[in-house]
N, C-alpha and C positions, 0 to 999 in steps of 0.2 A: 432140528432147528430150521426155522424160514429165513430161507434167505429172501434179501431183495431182490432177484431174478425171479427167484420162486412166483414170490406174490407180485412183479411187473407183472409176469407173462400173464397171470390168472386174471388181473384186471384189463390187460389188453384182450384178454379169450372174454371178455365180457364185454368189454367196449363193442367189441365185432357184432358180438348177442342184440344190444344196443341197436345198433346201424340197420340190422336183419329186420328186426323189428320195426323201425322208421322206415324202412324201406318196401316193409310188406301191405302189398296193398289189400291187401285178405284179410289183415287183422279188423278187429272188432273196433269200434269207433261209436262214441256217444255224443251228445250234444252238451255243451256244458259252458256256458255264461257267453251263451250266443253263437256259440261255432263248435264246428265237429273237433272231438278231438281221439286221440287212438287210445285205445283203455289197456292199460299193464297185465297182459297175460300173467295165464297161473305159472306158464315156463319161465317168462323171463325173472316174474318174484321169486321163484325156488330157484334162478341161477343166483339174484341176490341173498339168499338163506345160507349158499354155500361160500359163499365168501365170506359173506356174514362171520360163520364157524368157525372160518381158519383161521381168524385173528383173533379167536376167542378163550375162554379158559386158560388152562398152563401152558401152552404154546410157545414155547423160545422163540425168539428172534432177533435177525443178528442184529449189529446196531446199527449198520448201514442202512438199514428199512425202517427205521424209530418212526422219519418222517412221513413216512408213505403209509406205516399203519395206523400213524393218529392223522392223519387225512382219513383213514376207513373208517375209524372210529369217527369222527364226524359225519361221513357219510350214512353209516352204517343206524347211528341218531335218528337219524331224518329220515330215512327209511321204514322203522318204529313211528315215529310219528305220520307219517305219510299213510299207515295202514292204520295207527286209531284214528284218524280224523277221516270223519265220514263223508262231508262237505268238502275234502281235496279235489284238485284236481284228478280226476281218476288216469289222467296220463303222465303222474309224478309231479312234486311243486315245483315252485323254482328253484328252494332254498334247497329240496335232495338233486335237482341237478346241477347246480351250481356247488355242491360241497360234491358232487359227482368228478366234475371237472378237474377240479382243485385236486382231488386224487390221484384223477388220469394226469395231472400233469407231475405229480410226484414218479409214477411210474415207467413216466416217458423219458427222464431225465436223472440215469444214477448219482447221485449223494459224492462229490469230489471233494478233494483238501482243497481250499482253495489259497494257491504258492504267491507271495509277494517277488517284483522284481529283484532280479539280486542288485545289491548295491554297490557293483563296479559296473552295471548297465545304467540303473538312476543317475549313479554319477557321471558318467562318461560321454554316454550316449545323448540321454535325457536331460543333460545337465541341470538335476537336480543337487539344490543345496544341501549340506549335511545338518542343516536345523530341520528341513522337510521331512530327509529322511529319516532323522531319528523320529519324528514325528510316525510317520508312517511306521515305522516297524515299533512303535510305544516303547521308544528305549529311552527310559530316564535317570541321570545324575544324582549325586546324594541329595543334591535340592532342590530335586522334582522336577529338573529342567530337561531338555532335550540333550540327548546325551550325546555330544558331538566328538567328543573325543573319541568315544567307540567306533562312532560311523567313519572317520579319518582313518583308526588303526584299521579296520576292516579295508578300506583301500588302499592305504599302504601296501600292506597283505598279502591283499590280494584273495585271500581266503575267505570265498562268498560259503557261505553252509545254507541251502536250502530251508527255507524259512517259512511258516504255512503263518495265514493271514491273520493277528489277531482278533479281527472281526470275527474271523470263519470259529475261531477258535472260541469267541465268546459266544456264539450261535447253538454250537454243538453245547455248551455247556449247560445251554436255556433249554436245550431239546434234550438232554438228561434229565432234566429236572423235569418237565413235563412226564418223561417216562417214567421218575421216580414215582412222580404221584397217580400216573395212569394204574402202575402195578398195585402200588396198596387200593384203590377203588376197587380193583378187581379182586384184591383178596380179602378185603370188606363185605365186598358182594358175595363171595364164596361163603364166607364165613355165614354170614347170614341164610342163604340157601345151603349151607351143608349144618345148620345146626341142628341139634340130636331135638328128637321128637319127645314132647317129653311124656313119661310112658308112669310114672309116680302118679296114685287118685289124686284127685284134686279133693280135699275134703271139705264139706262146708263148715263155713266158722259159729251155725246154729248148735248152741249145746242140744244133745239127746232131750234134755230137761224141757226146752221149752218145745221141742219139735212136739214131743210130747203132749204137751199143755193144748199144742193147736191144734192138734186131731191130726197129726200126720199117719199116717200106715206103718207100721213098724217093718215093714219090708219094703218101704221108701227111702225110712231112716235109716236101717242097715245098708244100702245103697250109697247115703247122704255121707254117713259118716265113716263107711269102709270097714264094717265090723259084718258077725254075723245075725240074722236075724232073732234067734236066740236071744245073745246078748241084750238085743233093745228092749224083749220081754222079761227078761230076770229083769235089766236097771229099771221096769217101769213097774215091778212086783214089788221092787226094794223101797222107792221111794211115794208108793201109794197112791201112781197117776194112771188112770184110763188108757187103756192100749187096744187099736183094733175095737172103737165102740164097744170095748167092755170094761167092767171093774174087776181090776186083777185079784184072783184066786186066789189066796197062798196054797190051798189042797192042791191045788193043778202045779205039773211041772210044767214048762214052757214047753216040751214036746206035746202034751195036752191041749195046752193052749193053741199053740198052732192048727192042730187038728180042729180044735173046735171055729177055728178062725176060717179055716179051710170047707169045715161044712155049712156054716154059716154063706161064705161065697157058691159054693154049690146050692145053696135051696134058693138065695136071692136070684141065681142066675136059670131056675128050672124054674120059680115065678114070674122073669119075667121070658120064657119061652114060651110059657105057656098063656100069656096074655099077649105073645105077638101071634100065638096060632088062633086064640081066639077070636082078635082084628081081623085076620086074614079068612077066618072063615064068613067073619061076619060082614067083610068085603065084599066075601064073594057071590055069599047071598043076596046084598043088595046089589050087586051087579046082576044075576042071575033077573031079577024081579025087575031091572030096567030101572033101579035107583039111580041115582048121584052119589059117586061115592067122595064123600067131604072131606078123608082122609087123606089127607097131604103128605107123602111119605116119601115119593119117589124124588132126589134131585133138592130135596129139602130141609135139612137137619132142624134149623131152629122150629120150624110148625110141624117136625114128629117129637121134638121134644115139648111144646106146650101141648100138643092133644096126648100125649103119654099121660104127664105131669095132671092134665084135664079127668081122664081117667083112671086116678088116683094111684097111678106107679110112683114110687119113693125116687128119689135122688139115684140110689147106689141102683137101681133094677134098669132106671135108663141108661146109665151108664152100663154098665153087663153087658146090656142089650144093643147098642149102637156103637161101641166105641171097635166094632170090628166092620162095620160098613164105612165111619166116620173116624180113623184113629186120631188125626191132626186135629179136629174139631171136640170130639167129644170127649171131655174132662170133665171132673168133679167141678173144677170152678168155673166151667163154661154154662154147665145143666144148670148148678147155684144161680149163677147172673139170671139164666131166662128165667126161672124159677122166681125167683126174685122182685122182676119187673112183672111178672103176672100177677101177683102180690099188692103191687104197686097200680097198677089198674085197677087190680079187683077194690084193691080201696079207694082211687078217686070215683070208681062209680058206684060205692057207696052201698056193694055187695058184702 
């Protein structure tokens, strides 16, 4: 548990930190809305990081200190803010040093009962009335009155009982209740950073049926829907839809299929090898001969994909071909788009 002593002494061992640093003429100083000002070392931020912590998470504390660590907590606010805002003052705002102070002044000043006069001194000394007093000490009659009787037998008495301020007493009540609610934020905030990862596929709400329908890859779909790729090839046998740019087999098993799906990508992907070593020889050749070489390749994706496209490579062979130089860029429906708008030119000029 932290006590109040605890955390005075660590805000005064910071205070000091503070001073050293106001004080040091060596530190780093910038200019900032007309005049020099001294910029918050990386030491003294990570003396605030460690204050920071100790008031953090499950950390007991006694109740004496309630006040003094929701001062840090405000502090500690502004602090956060002080380091997103880019345009601060780089030697702290006003508002983290003034919620600074405010701190320092909680820790400079232990948390007391705070005791009413006793009421044979009121009376005696002080000569105060027994309507005051009862006022003062909130003692009221059945009719909601100052309770004067009380305060009479109490002098009679003689018998003063030490009596703590009802103010002080509704104070502490208000700073409970701010604790109250400091605690659950904080275990809201837990809750929320300790909640479970969640680790179940996320499946998509596309039936196999229509992924189907749109030429998805059946080893997308098994992906999509968390089954294996098998499966998407039996349900796309059973219900008589095109899988893998093919018309399903019933003679083939789906291990079949796949093989044949499998070689199909293997010959697409040795055609277009063999048309990027062809480029490249024919590069080199026209380099060799002191040509221009017009081939756009290096640092360029979309102008290797129209002179591919240009020299009649299919959709799937550009892809094969480039999506290992270009992984983020080069997709089926990116090569489509350029493809596409080539199209689209080629028919307004009327080619």
């Amino acid at each position: 548990m932290k006590t109040w002593q605890e955390l005075s002494n660590r805000v005064r061992e910071l205070e000091r930190e503070h001073l050293a640093w106001e004080n040091d003429d060596a530190a780093p100083t910038v200019e900032f809305q007309r005049r020099e000002v001294k910029v918050i070392t990386q030491k003294l931020d990570r003396e605030w990081s460690l204050l920071c912590d100790e008031i953090q998470g499950g950390v007991k504390i006694e109740e004496v200190a309630y006040s003094l660590v929701l001062a840090l907590d405000e502090w500690s606010d502004e602090v956060d803010k002080f380091r997103d805002d880019h345009h601060a003052n780089p030697g702290g705002s006003e508002s983290l040093w003034k919620s600074w102070q405010k701190a320092l002044l909680h820790a400079q000043r232990e948390p007391r009962p705070i005791m009413l006069e006793s009421i044979s001194y009121l009376a005696r000394v002080q000569k105060v009335t027994p309507v005051q007093i009862a006022k003062i000490y909130h003692w009221k009659d059945e009719f909601n009155q100052p309770d004067t009787r009380r305060v009479l037998s109490v002098i009679e008495s003689g018998e003063d009982i030490p009596t703590v301020s009802p103010h002080y007493l509704k104070m502490q009540e208000e700073l409970r209740e701010q604790w109250e609610k400091r605690q659950s934020r904080k275990q809201q905030t837990k809750a929320v950073v300790e909640k479970p990862i969640r680790t179940d596929p996320i499946i998509a709400p596309e039936s196999i049926a229509l992924l189907l329908e749109q030429g998805v890859p059946s080893k997308q779909i098994a992906r999509m829907k968390n089954v294996d790729q098998q499966t998407v090839i039996d349900y796309a046998r059973e219900i008589g839809v095109p899988v893998d740019g093919q018309a399903p087999n019933p003679s083939l098993t789906a291990e079949q299929h796949l093989t044949a799906v499998r070689e199909k990508e293997n010959e697409q992907l040795s055609e277009a090898k063999k048309y990027m070593k062809e480029r490249q020889e024919a590069a080199a050749m026209r380099e060799a001969n002191g040509e221009i070489n017009t081939y756009q390749e290096i640092g360029n994706y979309k102008e290797q994909v129209r002179q591919m496209a240009f020299d009649g490579c299919t959709k799937n062979q550009i892809v094969t071909l480039l999506k290992e130089q270009y992984p983020d860029k080069c997709k089926p429906s990116s090569v489509s788009q350029i493809m596409a708008a080539m199209e689209r030119e080629a028919a307004a000029n009327g080619e």
